[in-house]
VOPAGU-2260 file (C-alpha; in pm, 1 decimal, decimal comma):
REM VOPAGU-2260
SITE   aa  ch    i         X         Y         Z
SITE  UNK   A    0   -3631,9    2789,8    2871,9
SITE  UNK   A    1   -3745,6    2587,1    3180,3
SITE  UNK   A    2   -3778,3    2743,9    3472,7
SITE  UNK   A    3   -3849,5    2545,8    3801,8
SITE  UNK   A    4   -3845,6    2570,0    4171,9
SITE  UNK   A    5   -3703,4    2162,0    4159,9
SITE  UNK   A    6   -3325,6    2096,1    4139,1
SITE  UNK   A    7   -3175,6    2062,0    3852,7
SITE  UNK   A    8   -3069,4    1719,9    3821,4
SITE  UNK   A    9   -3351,9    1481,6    3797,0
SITE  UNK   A   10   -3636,2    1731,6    3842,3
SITE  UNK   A   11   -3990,6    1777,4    3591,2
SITE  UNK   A   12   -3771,5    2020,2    3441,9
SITE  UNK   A   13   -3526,3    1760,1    3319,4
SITE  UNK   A   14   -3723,9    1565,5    3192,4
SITE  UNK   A   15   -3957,4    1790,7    3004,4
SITE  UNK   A   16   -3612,5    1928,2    2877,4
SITE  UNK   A   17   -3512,5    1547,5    2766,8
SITE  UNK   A   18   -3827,3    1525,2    2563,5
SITE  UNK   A   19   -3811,9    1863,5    2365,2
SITE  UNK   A   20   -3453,1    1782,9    2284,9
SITE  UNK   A   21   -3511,6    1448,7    2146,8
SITE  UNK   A   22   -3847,9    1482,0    1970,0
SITE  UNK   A   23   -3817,1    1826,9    1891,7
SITE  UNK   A   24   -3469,3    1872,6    1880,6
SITE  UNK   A   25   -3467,9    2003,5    1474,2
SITE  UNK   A   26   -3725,0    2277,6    1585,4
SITE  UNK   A   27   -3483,6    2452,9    1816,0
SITE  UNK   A   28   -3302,3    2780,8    1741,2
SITE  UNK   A   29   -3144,7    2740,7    2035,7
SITE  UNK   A   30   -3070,0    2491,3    2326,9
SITE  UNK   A   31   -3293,8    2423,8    2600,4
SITE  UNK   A   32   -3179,4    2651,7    2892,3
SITE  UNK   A   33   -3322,2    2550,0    3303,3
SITE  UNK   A   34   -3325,1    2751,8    3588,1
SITE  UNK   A   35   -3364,0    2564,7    3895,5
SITE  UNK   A   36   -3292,7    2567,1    4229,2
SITE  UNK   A   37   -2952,4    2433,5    4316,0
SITE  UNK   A   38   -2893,2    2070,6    4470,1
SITE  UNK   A   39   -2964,0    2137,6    4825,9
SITE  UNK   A   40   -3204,2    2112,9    5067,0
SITE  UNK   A   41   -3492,7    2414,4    5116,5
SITE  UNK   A   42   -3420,9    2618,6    5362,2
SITE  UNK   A   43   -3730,5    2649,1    5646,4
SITE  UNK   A   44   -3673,7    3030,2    5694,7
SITE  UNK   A   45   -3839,6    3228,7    5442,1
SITE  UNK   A   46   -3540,3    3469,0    5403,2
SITE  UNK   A   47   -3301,6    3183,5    5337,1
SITE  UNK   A   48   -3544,2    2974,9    5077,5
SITE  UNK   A   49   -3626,3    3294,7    4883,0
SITE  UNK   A   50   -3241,5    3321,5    4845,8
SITE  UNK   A   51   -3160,1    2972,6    4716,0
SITE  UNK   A   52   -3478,2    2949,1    4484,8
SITE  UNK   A   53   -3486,8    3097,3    4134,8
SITE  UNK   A   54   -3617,5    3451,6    4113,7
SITE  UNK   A   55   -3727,1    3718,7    3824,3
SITE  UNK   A   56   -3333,9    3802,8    3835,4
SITE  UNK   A   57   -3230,7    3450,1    3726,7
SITE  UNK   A   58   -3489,9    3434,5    3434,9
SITE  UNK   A   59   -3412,0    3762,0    3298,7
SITE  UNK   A   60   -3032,6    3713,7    3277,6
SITE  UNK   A   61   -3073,5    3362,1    3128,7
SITE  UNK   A   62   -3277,2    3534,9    2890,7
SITE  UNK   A   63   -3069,1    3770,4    2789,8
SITE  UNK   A   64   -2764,6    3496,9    2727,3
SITE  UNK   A   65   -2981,3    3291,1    2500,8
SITE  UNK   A   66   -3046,5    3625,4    2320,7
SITE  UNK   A   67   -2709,1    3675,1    2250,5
């Protein structure tokens, strides 16, 4: 699991996602899961960007669907 504060198109995240699927794709016991931000611009008020960036919340239930 990646988990950035980038969107998810394009981002580090993507591409350090790109590389561990093709070089270390047979490794995997499952696929490579990213939280990010969604594509939009940051908010400037701290009460909106907290809401639109990914939080302990996001992590945990991504988590818990790549446990199964």
């Amino acid at each position: 699991m990646i988990a950035h504060e980038a969107v998810q198109s394009g981002g580090v995240g993507a591409e350090i996602s790109a590389r561990i699927g093709s070089e270390l794709f047979d490794e995997l016991d499952a696929p490579v899961t990213r939280i990010a931000c969604p594509f939009s611009p940051i908010p400037f008020a701290p009460e909106l960007e907290k809401a639109l960036l990914p939080g302990t919340p996001d992590i945990v239930r991504a988590v818990r669907e790549l446990s199964g």
